[in-house]
C-alpha positions in Angstrom: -30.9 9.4 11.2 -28.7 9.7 8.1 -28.7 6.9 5.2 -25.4 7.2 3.7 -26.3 6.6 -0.1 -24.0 3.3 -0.7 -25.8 1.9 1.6 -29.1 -0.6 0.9 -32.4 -0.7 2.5 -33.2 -4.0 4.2 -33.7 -7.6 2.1 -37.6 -7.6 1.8 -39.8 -10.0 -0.1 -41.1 -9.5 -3.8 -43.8 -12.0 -4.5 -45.1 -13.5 -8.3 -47.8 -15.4 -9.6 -45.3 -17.9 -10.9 -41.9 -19.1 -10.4 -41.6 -18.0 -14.6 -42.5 -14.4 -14.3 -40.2 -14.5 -10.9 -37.4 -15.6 -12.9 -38.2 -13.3 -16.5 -37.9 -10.4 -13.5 -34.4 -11.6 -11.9 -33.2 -11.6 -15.5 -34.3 -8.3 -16.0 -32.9 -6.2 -13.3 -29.7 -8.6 -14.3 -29.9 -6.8 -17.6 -30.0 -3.5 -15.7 -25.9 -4.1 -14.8 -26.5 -1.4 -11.8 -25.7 -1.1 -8.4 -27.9 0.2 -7.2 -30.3 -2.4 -6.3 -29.9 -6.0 -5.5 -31.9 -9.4 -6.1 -31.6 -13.5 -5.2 -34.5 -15.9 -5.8 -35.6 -17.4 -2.8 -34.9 -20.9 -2.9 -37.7 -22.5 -0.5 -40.1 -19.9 -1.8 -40.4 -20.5 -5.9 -42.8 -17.7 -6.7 -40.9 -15.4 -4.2 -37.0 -13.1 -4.9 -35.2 -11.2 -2.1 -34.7 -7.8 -3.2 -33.2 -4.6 -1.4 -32.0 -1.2 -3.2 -30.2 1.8 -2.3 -32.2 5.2 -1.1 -34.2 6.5 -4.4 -34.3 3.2 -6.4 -37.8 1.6 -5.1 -40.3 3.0 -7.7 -37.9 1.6 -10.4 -37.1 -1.6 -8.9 -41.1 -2.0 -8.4 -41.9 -1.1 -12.0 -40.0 -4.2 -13.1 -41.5 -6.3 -10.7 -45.0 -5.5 -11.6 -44.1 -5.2 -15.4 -43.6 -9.1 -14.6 -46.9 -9.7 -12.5 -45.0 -9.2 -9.5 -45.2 -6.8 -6.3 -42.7 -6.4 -3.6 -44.1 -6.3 -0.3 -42.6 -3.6 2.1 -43.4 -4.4 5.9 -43.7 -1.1 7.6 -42.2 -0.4 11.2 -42.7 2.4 13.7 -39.7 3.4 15.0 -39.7 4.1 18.6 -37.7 7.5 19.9 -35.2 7.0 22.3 -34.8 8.9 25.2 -31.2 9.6 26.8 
């Protein structure tokens, strides 16, 4: 199926060994001023952000997260063919 490329992946979870390194990372893709990828802390989850970016834009977004101790957990799906 085609990804049009203004559109973002799905929110997934990007996890921290403190709720300070979560924050120096949410201030640095801040600093980024692009579009292209997209982060919110996640407020019952202090360690934890919500992050999501468009087609191409992972290996960046994951190099600042783990530049701040962090990782970004990406659940894997199989995707079932439909049949007509």
């Amino acid at each position: 199926m085609f990804v049009p490329v203004a559109e973002f992946g799905p929110w997934t979870a990007a996890r921290f060994q403190s709720q300070e390194a979560r924050d120096r990372f949410l201030c640095s893709v801040a600093a980024l001023q692009t579009t292209d990828v997209d982060v919110n802390p996640m407020p019952d989850e202090g360690r934890a952000a919500l992050v999501r970016w468009r087609p191409g834009q992972f290996l960046s977004l994951n190099d600042v997260a783990y530049a701040h101790g962090g990782r970004i957990i990406v659940t894997l799906a199989r995707r079932r063919a439909r049949l007509a």
